[in-house]
OpenMM code with the backbone's topology and positions (N, CA, C; nanometers):
from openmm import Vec3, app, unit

residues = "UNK UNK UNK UNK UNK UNK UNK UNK UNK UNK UNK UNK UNK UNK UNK UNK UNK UNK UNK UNK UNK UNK UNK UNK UNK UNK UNK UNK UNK UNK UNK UNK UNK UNK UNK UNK UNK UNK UNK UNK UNK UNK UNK UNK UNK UNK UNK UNK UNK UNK UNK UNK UNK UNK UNK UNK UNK UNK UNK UNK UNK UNK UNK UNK UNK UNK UNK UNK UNK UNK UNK UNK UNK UNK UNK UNK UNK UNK UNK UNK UNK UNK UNK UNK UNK UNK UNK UNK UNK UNK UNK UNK UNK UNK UNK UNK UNK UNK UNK UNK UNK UNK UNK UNK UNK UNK UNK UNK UNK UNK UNK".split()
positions = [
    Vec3(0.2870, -1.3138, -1.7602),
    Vec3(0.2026, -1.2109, -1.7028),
    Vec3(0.2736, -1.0762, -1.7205),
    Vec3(0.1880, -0.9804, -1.7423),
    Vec3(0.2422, -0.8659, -1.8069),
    Vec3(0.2900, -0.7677, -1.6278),
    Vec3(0.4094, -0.7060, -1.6034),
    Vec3(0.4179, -0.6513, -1.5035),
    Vec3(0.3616, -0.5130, -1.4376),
    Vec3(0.2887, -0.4848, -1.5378),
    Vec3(0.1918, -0.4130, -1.5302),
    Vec3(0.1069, -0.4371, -1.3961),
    Vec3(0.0372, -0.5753, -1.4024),
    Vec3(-0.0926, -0.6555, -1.3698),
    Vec3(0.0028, -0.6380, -1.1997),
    Vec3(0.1056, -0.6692, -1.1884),
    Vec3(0.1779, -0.6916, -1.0311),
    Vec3(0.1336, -0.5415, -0.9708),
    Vec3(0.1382, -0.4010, -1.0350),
    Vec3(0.0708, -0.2991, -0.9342),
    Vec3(-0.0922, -0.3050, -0.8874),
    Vec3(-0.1764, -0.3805, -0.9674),
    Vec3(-0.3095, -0.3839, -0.9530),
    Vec3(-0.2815, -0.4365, -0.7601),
    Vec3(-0.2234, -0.6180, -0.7914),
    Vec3(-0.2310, -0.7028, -0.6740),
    Vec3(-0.1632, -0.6007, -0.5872),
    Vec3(-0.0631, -0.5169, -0.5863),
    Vec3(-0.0189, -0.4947, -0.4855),
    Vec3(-0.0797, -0.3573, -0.4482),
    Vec3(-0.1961, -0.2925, -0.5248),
    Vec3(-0.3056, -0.2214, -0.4784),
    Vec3(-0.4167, -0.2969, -0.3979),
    Vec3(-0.4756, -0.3892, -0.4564),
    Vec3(-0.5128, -0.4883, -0.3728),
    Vec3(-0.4917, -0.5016, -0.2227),
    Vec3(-0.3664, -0.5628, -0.2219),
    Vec3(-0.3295, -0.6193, -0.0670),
    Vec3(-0.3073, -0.5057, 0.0127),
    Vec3(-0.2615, -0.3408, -0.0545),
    Vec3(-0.2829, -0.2593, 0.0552),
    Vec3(-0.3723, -0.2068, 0.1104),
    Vec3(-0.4582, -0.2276, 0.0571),
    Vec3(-0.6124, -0.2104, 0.0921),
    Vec3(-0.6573, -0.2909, 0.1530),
    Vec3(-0.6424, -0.4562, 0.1516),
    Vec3(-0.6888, -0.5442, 0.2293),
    Vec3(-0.6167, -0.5254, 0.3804),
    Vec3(-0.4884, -0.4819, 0.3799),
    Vec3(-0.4011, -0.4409, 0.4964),
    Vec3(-0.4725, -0.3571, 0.5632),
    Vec3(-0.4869, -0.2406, 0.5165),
    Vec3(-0.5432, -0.0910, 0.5632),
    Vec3(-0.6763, -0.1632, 0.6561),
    Vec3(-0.7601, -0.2366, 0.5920),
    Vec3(-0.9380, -0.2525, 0.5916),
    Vec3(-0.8900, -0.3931, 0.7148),
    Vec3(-0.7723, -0.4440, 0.7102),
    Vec3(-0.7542, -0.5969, 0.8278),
    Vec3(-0.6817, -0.4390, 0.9474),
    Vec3(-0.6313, -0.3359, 0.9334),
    Vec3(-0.5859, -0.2663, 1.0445),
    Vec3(-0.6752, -0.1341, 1.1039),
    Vec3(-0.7811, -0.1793, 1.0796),
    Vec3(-0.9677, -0.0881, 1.1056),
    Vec3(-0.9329, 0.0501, 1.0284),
    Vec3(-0.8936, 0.0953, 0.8941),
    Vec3(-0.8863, 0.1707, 0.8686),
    Vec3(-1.0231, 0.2392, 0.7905),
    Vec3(-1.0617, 0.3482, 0.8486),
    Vec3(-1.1947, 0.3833, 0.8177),
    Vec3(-1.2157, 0.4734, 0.6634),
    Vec3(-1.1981, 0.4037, 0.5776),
    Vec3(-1.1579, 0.5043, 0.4687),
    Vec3(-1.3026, 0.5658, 0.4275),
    Vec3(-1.3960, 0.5288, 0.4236),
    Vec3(-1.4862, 0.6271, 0.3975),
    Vec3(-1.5255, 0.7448, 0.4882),
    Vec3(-1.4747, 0.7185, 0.5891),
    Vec3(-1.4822, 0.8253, 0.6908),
    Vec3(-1.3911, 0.9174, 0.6428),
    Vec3(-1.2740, 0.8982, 0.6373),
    Vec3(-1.1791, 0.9591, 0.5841),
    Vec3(-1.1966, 1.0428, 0.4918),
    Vec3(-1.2625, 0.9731, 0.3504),
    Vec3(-1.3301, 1.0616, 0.2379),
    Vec3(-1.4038, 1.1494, 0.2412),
    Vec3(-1.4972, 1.1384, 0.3726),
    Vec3(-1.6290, 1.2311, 0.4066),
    Vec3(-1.5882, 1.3373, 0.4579),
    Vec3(-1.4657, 1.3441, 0.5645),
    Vec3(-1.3971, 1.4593, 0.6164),
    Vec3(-1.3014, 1.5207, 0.5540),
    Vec3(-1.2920, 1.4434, 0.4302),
    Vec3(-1.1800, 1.5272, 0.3143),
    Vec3(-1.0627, 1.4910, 0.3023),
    Vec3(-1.0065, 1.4196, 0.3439),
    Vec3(-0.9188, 1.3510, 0.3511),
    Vec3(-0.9084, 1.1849, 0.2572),
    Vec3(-0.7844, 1.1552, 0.1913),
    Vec3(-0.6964, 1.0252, 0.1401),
    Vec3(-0.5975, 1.0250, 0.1563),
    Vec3(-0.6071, 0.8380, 0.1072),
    Vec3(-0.4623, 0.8537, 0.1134),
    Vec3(-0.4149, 0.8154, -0.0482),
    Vec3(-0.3244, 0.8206, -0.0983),
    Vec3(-0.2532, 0.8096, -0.2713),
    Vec3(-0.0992, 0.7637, -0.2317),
    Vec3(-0.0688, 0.7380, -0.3389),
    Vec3(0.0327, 0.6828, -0.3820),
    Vec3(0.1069, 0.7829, -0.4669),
    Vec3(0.2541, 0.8370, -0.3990),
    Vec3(0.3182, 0.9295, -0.4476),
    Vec3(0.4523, 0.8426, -0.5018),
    Vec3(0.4722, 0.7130, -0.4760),
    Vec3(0.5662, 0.6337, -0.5364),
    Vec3(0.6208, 0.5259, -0.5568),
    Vec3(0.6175, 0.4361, -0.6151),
    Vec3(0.6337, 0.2909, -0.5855),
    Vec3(0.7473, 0.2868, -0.6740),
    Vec3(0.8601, 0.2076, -0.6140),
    Vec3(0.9729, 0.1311, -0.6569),
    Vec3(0.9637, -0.0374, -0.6450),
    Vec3(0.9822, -0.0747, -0.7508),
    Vec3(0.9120, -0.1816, -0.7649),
    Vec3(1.0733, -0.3212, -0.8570),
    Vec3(1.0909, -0.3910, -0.7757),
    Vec3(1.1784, -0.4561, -0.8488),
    Vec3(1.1412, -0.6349, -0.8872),
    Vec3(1.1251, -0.6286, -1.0135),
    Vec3(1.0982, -0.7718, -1.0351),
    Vec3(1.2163, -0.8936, -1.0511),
    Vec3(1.1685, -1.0092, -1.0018),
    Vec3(1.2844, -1.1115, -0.9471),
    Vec3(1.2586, -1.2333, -1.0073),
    Vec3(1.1148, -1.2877, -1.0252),
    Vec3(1.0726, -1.3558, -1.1250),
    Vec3(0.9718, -1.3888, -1.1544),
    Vec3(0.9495, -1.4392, -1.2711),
    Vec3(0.8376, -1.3934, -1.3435),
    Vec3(0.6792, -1.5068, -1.2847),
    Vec3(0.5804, -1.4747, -1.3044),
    Vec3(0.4875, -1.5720, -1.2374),
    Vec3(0.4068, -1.5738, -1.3819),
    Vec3(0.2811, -1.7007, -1.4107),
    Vec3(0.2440, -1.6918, -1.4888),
    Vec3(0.0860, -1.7341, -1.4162),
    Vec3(-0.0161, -1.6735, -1.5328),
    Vec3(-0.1370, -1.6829, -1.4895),
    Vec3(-0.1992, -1.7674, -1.4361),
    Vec3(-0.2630, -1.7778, -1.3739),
    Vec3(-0.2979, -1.8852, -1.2487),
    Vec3(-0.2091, -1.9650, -1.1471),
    Vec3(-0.1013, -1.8882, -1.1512),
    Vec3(0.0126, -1.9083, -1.0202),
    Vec3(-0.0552, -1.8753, -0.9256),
    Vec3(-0.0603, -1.8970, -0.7973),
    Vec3(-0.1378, -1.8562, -0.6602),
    Vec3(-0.0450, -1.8201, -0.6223),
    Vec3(-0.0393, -1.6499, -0.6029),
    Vec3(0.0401, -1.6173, -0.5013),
    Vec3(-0.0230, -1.5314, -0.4065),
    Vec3(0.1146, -1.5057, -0.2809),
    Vec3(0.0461, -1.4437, -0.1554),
    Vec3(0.1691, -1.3002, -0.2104),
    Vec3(0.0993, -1.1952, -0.1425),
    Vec3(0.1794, -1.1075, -0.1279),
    Vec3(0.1737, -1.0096, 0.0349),
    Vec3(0.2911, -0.9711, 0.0606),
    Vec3(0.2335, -0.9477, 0.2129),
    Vec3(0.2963, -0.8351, 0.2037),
    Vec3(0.2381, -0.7221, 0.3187),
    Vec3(0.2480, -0.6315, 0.2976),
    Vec3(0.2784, -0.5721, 0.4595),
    Vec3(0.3803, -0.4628, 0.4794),
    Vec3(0.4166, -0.4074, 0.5900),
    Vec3(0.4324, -0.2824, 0.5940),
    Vec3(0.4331, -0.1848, 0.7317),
    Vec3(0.4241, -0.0640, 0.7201),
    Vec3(0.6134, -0.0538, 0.7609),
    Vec3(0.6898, 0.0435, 0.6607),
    Vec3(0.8510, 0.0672, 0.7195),
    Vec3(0.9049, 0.1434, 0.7921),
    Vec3(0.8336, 0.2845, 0.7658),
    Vec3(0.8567, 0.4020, 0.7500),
    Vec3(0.7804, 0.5220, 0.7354),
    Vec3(0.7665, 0.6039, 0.8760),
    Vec3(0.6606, 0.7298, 0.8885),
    Vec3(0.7490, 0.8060, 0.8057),
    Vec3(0.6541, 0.8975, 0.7477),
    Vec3(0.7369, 1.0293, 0.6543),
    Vec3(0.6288, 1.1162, 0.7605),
    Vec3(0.6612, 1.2607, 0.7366),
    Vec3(0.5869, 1.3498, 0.8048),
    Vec3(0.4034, 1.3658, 0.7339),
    Vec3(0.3909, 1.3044, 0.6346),
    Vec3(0.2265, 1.3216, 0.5788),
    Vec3(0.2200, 1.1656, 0.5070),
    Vec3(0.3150, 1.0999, 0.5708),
    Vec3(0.2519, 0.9662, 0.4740),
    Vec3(0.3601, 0.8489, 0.5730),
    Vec3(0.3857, 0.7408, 0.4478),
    Vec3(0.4762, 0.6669, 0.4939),
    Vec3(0.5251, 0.5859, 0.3932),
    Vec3(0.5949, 0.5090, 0.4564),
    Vec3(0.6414, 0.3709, 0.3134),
    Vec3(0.5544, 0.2228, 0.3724),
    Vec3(0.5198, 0.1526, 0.2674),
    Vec3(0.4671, 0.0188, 0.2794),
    Vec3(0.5521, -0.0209, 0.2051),
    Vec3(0.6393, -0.1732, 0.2636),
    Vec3(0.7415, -0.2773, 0.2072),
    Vec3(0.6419, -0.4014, 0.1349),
    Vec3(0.5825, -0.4628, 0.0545),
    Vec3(0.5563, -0.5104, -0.0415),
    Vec3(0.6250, -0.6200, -0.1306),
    Vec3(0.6400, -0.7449, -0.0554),
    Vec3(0.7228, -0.8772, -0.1631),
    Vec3(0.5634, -0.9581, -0.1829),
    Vec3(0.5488, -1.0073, -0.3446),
    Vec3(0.5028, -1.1268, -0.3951),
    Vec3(0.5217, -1.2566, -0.3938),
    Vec3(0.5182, -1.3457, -0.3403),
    Vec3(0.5615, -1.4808, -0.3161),
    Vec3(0.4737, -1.5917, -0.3802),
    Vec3(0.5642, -1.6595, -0.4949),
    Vec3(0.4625, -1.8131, -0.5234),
    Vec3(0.5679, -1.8726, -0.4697),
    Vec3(0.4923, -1.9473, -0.4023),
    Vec3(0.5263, -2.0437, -0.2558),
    Vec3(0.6164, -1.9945, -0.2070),
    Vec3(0.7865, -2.0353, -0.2099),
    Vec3(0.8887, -1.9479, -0.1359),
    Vec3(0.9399, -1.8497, -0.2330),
    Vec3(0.9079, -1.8920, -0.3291),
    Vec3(1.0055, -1.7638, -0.4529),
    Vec3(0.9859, -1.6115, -0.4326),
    Vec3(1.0389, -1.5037, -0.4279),
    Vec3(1.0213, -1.3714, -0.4313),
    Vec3(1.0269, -1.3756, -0.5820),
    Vec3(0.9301, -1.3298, -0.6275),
    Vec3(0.8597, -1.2663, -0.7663),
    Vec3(0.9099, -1.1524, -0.8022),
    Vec3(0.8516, -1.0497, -0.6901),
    Vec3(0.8647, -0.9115, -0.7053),
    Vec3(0.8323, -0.8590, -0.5669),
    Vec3(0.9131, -0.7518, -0.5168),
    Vec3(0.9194, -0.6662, -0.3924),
    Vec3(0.9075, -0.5018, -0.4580),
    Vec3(0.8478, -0.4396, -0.3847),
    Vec3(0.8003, -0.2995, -0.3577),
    Vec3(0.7653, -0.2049, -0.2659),
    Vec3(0.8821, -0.0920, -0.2678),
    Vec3(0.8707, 0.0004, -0.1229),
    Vec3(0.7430, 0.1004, -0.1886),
    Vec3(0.6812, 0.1203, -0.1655),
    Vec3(0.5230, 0.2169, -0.1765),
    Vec3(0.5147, 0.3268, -0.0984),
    Vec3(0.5658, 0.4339, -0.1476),
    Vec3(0.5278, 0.6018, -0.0561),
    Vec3(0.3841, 0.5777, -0.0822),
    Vec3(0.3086, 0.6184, 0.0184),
    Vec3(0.1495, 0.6657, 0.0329),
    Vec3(0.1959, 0.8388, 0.1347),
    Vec3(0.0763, 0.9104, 0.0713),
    Vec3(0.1028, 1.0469, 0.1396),
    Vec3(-0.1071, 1.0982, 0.1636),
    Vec3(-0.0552, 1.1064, 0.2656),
    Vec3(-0.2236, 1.1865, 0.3342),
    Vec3(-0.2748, 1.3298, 0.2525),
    Vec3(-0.3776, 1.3128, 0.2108),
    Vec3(-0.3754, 1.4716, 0.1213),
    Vec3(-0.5259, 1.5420, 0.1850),
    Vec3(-0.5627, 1.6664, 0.1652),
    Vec3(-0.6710, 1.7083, 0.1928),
    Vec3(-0.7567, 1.7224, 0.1371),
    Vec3(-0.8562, 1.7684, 0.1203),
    Vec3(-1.0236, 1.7899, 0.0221),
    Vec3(-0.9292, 1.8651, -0.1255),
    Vec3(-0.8078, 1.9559, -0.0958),
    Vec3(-0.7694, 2.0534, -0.2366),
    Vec3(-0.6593, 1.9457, -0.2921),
    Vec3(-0.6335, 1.7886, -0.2330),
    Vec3(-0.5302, 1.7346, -0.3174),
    Vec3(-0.4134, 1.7761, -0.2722),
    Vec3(-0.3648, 1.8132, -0.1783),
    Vec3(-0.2137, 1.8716, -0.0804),
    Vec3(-0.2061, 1.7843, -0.0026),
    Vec3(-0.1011, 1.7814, 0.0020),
    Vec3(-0.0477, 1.7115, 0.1243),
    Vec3(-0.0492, 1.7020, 0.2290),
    Vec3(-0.1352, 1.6942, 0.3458),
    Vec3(-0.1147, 1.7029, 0.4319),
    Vec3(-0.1341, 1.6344, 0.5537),
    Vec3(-0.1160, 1.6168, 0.7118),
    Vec3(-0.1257, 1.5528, 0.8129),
    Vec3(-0.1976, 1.4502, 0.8260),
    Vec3(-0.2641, 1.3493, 0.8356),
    Vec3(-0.3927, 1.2482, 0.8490),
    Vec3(-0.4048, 1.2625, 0.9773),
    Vec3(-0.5377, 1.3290, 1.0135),
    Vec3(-0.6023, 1.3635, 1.0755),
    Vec3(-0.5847, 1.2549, 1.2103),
    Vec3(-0.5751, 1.2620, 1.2873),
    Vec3(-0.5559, 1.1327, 1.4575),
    Vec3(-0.6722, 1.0272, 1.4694),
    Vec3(-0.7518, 1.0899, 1.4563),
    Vec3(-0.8733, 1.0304, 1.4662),
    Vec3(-0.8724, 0.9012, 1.3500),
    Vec3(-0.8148, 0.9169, 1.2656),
    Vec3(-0.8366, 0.8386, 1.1209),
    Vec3(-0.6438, 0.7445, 1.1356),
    Vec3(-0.6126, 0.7500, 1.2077),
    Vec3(-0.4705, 0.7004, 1.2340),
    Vec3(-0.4894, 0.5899, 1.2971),
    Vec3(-0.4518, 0.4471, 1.2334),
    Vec3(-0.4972, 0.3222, 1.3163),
    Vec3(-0.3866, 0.2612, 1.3578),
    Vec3(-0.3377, 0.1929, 1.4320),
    Vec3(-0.2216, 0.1063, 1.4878),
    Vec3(-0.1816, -0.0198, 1.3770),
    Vec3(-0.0540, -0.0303, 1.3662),
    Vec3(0.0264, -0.1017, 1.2355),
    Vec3(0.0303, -0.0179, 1.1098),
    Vec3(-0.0402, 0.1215, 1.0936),
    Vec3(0.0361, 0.1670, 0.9613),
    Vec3(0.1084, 0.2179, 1.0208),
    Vec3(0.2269, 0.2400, 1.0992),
    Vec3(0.3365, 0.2876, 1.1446),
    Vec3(0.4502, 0.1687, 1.1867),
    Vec3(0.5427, 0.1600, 1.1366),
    Vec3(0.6418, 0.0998, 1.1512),
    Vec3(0.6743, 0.0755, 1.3633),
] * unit.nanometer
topology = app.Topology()
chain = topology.addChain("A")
for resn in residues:
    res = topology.addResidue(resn, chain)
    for name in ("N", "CA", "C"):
        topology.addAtom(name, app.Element.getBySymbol(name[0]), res)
């Protein structure tokens, strides 16, 4: 499997995280506000091949002042595959950086 394909899943599961921790993202969009991905460090450990079932789980580490870090390991069965710390940063309607609004702030994306 090309390691490419491991940022899709682990776009995936943060979204399934966000949407399992009531995160209202279209609301979010409507008032001008996202959230993006300003950085992923990503270290691979071993390799999985297509139609491996894996889980990948995903945690919040670390508030930054407009975003945070999500911690990110891949697991077929007990093996660590691949782990990834993920900056996400809150931006406004012009694409800046800034605050996420309170209202749009749900409990567990904060460490």
């Amino acid at each position: 499997m090309n390691n490419a394909i491991y940022l899709n899943y682990l776009e995936f599961a943060r979204h399934e995280m966000l949407a399992a921790l009531g995160m209202d993202y279209a609301g979010m969009r409507s008032a001008g506000f996202g959230l993006v991905v300003a950085r992923i460090d990503i270290r691979y450990r071993r390799p999985a091949v297509e139609g491996d079932a894996l889980t990948i789980l995903s945690r919040a580490t670390k508030r930054l002042r407009v975003g945070g870090i999500i911690a990110q390991r891949i697991l077929k069965e007990e093996q660590l595959i691949a782990e990834a710390d993920v900056t996400w940063v809150s931006i406004d309607a012009k694409g800046r950086a800034a605050p996420m609004p309170e209202k749009f702030d749900v409990a567990g994306l904060w460490p």
